[in-house]
C-alpha positions as CSV (number, residue, x, y, z in Angstrom):
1,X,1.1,50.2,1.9
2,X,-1.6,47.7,1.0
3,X,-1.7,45.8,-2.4
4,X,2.5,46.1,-2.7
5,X,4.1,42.7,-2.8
6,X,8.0,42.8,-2.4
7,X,9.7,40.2,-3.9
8,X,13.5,38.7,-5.0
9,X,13.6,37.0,-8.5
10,X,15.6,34.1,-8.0
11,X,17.2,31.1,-10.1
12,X,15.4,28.0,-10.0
13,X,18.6,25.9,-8.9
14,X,17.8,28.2,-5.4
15,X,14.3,27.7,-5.0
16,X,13.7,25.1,-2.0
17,X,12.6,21.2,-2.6
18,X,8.9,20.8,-3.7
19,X,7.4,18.8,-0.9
20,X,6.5,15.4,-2.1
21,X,2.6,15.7,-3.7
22,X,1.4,11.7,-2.0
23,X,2.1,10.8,1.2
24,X,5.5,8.5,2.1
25,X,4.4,4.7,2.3
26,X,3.5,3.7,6.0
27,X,5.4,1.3,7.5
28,X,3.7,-2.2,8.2
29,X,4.6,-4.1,11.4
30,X,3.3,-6.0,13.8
31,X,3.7,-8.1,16.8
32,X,4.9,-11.2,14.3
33,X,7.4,-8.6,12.6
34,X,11.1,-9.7,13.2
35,X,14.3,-7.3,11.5
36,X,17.5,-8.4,11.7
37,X,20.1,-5.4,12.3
38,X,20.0,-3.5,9.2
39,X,16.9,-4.3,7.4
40,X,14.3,-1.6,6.2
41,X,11.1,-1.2,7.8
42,X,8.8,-3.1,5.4
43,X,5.8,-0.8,4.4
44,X,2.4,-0.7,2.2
45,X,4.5,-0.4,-0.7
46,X,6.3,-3.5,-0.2
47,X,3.3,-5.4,0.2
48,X,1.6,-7.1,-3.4
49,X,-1.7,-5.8,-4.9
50,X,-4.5,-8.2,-5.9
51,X,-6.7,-7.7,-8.3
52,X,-10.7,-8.4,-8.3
53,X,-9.8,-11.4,-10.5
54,X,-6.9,-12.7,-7.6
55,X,-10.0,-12.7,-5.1
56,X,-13.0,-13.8,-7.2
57,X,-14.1,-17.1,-8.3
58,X,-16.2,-17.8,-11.3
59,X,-20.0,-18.9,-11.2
60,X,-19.3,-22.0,-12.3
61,X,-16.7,-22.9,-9.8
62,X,-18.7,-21.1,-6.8
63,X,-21.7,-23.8,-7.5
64,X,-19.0,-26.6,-7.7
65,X,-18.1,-25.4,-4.2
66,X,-21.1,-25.2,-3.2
67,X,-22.3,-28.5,-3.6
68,X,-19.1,-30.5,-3.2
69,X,-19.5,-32.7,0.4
70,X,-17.7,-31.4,3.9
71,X,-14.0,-32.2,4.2
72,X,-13.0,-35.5,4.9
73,X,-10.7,-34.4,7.0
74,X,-12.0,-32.5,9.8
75,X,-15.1,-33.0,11.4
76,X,-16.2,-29.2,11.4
């Protein structure tokens, strides 16, 4: 019949393994990538996280930069 639902109450210790809620890290390698025998894949979560202030310089030193002359040593 429609609208009946059997079911088995069971202890939680039996229930199966939640699956993980965020997705495993994925690896990172490349053609530069070398691993020695036993070494773990290295992945996005090995990698370090920058901030807006690792990346940004101030006003102050942008205009510096700005005007400073070409490099000396190159003749780009």
């Amino acid at each position: 019949p429609e609208g009946v639902v059997h079911a088995e109450l069971v202890d939680d210790a039996h229930l199966p393994a939640p699956l993980p809620t965020a997705a495993p890290p994925r690896p990172v390698v490349d053609q530069h990538t070398n691993l020695a025998p036993g070494d773990p894949l290295p992945t996005e979560a090995d990698q370090p996280t920058y901030t807006e202030r690792d990346i940004r310089v101030s006003e102050r030193t942008a205009e510096r930069l700005k005007n400073q002359s070409k490099p000396k040593n190159t003749s780009r």
